[in-house]
C-alpha positions in Angstrom: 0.0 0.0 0.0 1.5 3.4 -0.7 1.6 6.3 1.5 -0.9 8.8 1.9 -0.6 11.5 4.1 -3.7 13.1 5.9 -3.0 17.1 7.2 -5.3 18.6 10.1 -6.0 21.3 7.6 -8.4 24.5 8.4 -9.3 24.3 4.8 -8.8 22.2 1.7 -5.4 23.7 0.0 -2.0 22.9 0.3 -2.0 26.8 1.1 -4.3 26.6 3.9 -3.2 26.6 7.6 -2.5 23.5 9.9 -5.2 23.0 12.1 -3.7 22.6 15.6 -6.6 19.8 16.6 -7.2 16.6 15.6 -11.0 15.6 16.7 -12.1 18.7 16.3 -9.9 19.5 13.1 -12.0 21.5 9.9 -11.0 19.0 7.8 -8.1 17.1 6.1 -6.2 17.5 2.9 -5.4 13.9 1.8 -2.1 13.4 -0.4 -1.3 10.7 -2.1 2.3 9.0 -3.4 1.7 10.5 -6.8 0.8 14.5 -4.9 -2.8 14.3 -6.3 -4.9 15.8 -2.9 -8.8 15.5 -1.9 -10.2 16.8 1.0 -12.1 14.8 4.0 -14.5 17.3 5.8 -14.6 16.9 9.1 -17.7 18.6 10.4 -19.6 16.1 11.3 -16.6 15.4 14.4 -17.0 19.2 15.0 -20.5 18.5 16.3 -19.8 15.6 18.6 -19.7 16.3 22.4 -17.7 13.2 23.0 -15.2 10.8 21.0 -14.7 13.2 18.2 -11.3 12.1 18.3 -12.1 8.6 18.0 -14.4 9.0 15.1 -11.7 11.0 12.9 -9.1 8.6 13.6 -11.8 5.7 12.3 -12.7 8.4 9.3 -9.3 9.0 8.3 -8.1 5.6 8.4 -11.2 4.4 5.9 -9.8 7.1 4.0 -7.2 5.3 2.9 -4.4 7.6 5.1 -1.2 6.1 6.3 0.6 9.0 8.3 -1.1 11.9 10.1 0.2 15.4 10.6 -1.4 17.6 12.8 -0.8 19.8 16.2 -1.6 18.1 19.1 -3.6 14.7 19.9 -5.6 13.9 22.9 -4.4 10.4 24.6 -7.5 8.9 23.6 -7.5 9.9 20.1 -3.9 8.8 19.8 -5.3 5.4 21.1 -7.1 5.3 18.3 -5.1 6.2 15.9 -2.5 3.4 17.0 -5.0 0.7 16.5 -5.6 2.0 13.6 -1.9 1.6 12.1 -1.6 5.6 11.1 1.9 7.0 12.1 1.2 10.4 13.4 3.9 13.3 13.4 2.5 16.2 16.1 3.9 20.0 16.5 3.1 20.9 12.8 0.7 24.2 13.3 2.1 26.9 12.2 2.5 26.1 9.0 0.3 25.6 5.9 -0.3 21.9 4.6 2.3 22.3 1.6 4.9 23.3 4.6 3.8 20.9 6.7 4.4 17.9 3.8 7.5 19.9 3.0 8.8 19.2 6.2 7.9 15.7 6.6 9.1 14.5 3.5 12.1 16.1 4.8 12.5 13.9 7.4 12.1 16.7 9.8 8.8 15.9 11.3 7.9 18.6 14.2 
């Protein structure tokens, strides 16, 4: 299976900003091996008083997304996304998606 990379994303562009959360994120941009990119709303876990981290991890990983980048993951959440089998990289807000991929691919993570 190849790598595709989901980004807590405040919109759907490479050019958008990180979103710090991960439950609770706007959405993901989703890129694949090849850098084609879709986007995974995410307001349906928005709404949820409880487990939104949970659910997104489940969401993302049906998504087809290997490695996560994002700003900061609950204990729960990162529960999840363990069972899951998604490699997560934290401390990337701050940047846009396309820096945040930059970086990664970089091998520089955080």
């Amino acid at each position: 299976m190849s790598e595709v990379v989901a980004v807590s994303s405040e919109g759907p562009t490479l050019d958008d900003a990180v979103d710090a959360r991960f439950g609770r994120a706007a959405g993901f941009v989703l890129v694949d091996a090849a850098g084609g990119t879709r986007y995974l709303d995410n307001g349906a876990s928005q709404a949820m008083a409880h487990g939104a981290g949970i659910e997104t991890a489940r969401r993302i990983a049906e998504a087809g997304a290997t490695v996560l980048l994002t700003g900061v993951v609950g204990p729960k959440a990162a529960a999840a996304l363990k069972s899951v089998g998604l490699a997560v990289v934290e401390g990337m807000e701050g940047r846009t998606v396309g820096q945040a991929l930059a970086a990664y691919r970089q091998g520089k993570g955080a």
